[in-house]
N, C-alpha and C positions, 0 to 999 in steps of 0.2 A: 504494500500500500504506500509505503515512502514514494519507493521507486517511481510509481503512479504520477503521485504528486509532484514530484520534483521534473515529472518529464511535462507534465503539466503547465508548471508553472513557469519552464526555460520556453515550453512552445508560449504560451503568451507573451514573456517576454518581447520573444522574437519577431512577435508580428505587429506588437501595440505601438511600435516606433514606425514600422514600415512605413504605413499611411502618409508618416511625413518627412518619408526620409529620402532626400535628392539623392538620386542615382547618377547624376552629374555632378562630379565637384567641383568648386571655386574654381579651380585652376582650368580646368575646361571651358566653363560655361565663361571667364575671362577671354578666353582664347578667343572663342566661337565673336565675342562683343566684339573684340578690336578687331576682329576679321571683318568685319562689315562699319567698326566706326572706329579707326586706327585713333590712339592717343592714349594719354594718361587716363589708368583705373584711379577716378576717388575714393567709391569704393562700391564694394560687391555681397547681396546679401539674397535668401531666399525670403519667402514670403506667399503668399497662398490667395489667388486669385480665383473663383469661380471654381474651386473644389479641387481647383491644381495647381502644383507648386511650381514656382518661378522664381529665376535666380533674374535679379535686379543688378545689372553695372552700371554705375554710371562715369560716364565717361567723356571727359575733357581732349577735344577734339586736337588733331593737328592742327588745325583752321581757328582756334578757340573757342568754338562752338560747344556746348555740353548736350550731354545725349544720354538718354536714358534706354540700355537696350534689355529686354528682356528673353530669355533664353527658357526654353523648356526645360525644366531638370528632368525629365522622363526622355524626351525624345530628343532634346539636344534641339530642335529646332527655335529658330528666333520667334516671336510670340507676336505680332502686331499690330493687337486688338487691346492687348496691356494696357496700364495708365498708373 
């Protein structure tokens, strides 16, 4: 009955973070930003939009323009319906 429980309680573990947990990391979802808006990252964070998660860079252009690009953390794809 331990045994039970403990395999139990590591499966819940395991899945209660999933739901929000970016399968892209920082360093990616950066890449993919300045591939499409080259410049200084300010900075980069996820955040949860319409029941899916998205990594926010923002980012200070070559041009100086700033730009805020958002990146799918599930699919890697740039997102741009965002805000």
């Amino acid at each position: 009955m331990r045994t039970l429980n403990t395999l139990l309680a590591a499966a819940l573990l395991a899945t209660a973070g999933s739901a929000f947990a970016a399968t892209l990391t920082k360093e990616e979802a950066i890449a993919k930003a300045q591939a499409i808006h080259p410049g200084e990252v300010i900075k980069a964070y996820t955040e949860v939009q319409h029941g899916r998660t998205l990594w926010e860079v923002q980012i200070k252009g070559e041009d100086g323009r700033k730009a805020a690009i958002f990146i799918d953390a599930e699919t890697g794809e740039q997102d741009l319906k965002a805000k």
